[in-house]
MIZALUM-470914 format. One line per 5 residues: their letters; for each residue x, y, z of N, C-alpha, C. Coordinates in pm, whole numbers. Example, Ala and Ser with C-alpha at 12.3 -4.5 7.8 and 13.67 -1.06 7.14 Angstrom:
2
as = 1319/-569/780/1230/-450/780/1320/-330/780 ~ 1285/-225/708/1367/-106/714/1290/3/787 .
end
This chain:
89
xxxxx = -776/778/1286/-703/788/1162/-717/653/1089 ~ -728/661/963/-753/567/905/-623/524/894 ~ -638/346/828/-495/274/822/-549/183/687 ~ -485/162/565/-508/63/483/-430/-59/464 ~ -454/-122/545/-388/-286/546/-431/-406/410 .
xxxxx = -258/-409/349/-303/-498/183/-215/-634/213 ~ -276/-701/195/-194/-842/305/-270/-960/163 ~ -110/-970/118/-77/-1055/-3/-42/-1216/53 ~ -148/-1326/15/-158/-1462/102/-36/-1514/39 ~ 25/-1622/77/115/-1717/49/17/-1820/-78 .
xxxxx = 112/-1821/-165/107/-1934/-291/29/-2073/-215 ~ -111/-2129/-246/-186/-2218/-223/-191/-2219/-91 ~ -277/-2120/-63/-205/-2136/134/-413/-2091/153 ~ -505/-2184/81/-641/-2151/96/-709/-2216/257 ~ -618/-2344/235/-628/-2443/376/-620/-2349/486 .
xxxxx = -524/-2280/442/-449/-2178/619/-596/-2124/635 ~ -618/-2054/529/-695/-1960/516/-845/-1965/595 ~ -909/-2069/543/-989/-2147/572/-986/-2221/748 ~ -884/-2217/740/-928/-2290/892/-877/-2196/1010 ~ -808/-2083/948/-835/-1992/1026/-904/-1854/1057 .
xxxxx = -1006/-1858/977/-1120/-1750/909/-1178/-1739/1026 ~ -1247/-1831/1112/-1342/-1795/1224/-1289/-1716/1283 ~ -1141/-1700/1343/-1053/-1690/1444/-1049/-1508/1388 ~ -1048/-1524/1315/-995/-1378/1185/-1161/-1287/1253 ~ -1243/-1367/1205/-1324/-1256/1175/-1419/-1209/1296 .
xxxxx = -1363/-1324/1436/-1405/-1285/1527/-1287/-1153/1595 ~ -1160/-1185/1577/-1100/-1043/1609/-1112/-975/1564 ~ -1165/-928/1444/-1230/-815/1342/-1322/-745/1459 ~ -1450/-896/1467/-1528/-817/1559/-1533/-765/1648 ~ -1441/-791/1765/-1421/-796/1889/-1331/-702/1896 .
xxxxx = -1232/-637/1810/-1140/-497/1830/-1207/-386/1787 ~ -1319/-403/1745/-1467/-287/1654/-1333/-197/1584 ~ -1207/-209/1540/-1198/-96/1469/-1185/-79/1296 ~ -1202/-244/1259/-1246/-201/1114/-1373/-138/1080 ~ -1311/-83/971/-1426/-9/890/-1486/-35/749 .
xxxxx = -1400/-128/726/-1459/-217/598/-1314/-342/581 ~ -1338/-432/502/-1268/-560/486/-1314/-644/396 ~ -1227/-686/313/-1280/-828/217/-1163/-891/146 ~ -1200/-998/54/-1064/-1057/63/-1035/-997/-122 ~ -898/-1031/-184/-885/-1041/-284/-916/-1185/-373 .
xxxxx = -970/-1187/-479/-989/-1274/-500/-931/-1312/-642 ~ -905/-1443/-694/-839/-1465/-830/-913/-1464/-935 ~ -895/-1428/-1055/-1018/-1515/-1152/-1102/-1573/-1156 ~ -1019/-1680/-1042/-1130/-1829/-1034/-1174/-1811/-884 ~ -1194/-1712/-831/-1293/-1637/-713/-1224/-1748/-628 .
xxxxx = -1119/-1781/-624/-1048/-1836/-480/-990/-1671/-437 ~ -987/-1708/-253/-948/-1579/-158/-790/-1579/-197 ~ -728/-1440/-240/-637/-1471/-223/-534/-1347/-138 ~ -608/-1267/-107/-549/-1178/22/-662/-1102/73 ~ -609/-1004/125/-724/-889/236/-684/-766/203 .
xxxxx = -797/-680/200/-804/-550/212/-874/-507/334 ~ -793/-476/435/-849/-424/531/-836/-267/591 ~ -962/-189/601/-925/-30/674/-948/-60/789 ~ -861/-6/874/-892/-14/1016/-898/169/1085 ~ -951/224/1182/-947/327/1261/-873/303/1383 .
xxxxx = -763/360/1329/-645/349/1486/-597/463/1518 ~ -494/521/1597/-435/629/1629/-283/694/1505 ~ -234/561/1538/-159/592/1436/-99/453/1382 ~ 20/484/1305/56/339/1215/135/236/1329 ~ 166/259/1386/214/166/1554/139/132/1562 .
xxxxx = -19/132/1561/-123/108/1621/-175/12/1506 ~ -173/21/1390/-186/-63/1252/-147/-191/1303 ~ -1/-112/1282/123/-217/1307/51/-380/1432 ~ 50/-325/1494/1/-397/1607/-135/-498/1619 ~ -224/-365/1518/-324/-479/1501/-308/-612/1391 .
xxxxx = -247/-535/1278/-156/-651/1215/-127/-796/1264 ~ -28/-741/1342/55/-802/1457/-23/-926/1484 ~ -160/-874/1565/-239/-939/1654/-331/-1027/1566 ~ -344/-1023/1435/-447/-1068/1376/-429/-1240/1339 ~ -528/-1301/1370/-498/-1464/1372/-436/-1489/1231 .
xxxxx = -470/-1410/1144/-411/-1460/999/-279/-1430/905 ~ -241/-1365/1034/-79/-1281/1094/27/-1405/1156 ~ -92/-1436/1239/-30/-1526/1333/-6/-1638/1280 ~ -95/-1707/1187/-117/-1845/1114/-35/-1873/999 ~ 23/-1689/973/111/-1698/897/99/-1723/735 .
xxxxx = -26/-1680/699/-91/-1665/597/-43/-1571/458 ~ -25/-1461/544/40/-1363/444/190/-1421/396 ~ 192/-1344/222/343/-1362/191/403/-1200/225 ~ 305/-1123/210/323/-1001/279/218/-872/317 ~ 248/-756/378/164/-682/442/202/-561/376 .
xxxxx = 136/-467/364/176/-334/370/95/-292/382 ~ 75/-155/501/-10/-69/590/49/93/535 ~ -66/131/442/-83/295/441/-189/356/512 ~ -134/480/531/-249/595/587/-341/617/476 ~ -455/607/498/-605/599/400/-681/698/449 .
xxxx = -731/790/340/-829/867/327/-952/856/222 ~ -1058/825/297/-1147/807/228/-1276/940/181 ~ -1232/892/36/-1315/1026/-41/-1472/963/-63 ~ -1492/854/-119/-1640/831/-174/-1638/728/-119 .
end
């Protein structure tokens, strides 16, 4: 089941961002259950959150990967919100 994770960064928080990106995008790799990901970006093409789909069971299971994600942990986000996603095109 798909999951759409929209994870809104904290006000000038690019540093966090940045030095914890490796950490990010190796648990991306290493849980194989995204299915696409990228960041939001401003005007001035600084990152300024994530769009991430993930394939989980259900939203507990979102929840969790959320949870687990270094840029969760680092405390990056000012906030998260996880819908059920269906993808048409």
């Amino acid at each position: 089941m798909l999951y759409c994770l929209v994870c809104i960064d904290r006000e000038n928080s690019i540093e966090t961002r940045m030095q914890n990106r490796e950490d990010h995008l190796k648990y991306v790799a290493e849980t194989n259950v995204v299915k696409f990901a990228g960041p939001f970006l401003s005007e001035e093409d600084t990152m300024i959150g994530s769009l991430i789909v993930i394939d989980v069971d259900n939203k507990e299971a979102a929840e969790l990967w959320s949870k687990n994600d270094p840029y969760k942990k680092a405390d990056l986000f000012q906030r998260t919100e996880i819908f059920k996603f269906k993808h048409l095109i």
